[in-house]
C-alpha positions in Angstrom: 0.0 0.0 0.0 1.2 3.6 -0.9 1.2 5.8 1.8 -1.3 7.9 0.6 -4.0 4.4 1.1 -2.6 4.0 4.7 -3.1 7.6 5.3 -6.8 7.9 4.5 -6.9 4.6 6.6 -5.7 6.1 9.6 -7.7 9.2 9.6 -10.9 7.2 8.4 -10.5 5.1 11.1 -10.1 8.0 13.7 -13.2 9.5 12.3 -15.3 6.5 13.0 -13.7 5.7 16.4 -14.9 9.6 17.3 -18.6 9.2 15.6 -18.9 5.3 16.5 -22.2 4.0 15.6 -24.6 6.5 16.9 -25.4 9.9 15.0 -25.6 12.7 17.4 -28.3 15.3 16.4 -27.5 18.8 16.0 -29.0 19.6 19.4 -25.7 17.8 20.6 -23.4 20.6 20.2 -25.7 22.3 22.8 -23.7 21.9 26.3 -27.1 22.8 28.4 -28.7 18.9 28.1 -25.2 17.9 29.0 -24.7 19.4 31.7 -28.5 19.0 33.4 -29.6 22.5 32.6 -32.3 22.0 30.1 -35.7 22.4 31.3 -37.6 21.1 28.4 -39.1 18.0 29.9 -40.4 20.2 33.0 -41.7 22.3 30.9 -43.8 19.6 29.0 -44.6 18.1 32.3 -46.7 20.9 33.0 -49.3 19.7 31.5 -49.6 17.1 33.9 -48.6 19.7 36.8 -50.5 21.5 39.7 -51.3 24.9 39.0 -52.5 27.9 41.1 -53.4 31.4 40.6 -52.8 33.5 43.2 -53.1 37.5 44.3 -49.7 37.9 44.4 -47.7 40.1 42.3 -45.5 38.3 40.2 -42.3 39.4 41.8 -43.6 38.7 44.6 -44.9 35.2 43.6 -41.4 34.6 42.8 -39.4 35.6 46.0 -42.3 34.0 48.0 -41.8 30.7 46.6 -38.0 30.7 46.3 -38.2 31.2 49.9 -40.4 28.7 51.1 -38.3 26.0 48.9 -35.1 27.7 50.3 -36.6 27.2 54.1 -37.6 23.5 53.3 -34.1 22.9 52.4 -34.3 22.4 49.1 -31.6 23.4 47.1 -32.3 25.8 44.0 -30.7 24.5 41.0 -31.6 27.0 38.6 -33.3 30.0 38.9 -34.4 33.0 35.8 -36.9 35.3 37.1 -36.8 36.8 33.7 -37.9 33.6 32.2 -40.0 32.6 35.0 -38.6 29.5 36.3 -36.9 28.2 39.5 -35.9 24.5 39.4 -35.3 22.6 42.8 -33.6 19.5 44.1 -32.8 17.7 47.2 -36.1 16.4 48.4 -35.7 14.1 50.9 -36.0 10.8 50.6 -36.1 10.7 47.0 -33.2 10.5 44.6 -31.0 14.3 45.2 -31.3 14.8 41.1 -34.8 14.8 41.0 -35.9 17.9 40.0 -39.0 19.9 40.5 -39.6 22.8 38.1 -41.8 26.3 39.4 -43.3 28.4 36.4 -44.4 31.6 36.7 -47.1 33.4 34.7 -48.1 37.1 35.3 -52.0 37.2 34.6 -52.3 41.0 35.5 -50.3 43.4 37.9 -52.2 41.5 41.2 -52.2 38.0 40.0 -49.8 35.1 39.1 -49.9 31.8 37.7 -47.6 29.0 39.2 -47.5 25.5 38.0 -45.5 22.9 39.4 -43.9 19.7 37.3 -41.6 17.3 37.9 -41.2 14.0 36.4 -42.1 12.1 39.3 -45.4 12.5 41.0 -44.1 11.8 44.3 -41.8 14.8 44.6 -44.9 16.6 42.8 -47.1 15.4 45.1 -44.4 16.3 48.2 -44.2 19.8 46.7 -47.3 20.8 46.2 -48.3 21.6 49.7 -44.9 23.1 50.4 -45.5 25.6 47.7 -48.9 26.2 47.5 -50.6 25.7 51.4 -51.3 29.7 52.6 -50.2 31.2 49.3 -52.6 33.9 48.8 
């Protein structure tokens, strides 16, 4: 074999070794799945959430429930009160990484929408007395 043969050889075989068998989508490049930050299947488990309107502002809303969740020593994992989202972990008894995710909708200047999701109804079911018992 010429060495040009054994070269595209070598670097074909590197290629494969790096892409193996599986195709990774686009969405790979993205580091935030990666590294637990994507919120997209708490999001879609809101459908399937617990949801409350209360007479809170929706600042308020916010600092109200990061507190209680704070206080029940849960530990906020991520947290965009531009976006409208805390996500929380730690619940006890239940595997640390579970996550709980808190959405926030402003309805009007007095009023604000919060739905709980999580992917396991237990922690769901856990949380939603911890958030939601005497909230306005």
């Amino acid at each position: 074999m010429t060495n040009s043969y054994k070269y595209i050889i070598l670097v074909s075989l590197v290629l494969f070794s790096l892409n193996g068998c599986a195709q990774f989508p686009l969405s790979f490049f993205n580091p935030a799945p990666l590294l637990g930050l994507n919120i997209q299947d708490l999001k879609e488990a809101c459908a399937d959430g617990n949801e409350k309107t209360v007479a809170l502002p929706y600042d308020t809303a916010f600092t109200t429930v990061k507190n209680r969740l704070e206080n029940s020593g849960l530990t906020i994992y991520q947290c965009n009160r531009p976006k409208g989202y805390i996500v929380a972990i730690d619940f006890p008894k239940d595997v640390d990484t579970t996550r709980l995710g808190v959405f926030f909708k402003s309805i009007d200047k007095d009023h604000t929408s919060i739905t709980l999701s999580s992917l396991s109804s237990i922690v769901l079911n856990k949380a939603t007395p911890m958030v939601f018992d005497n909230l306005k």
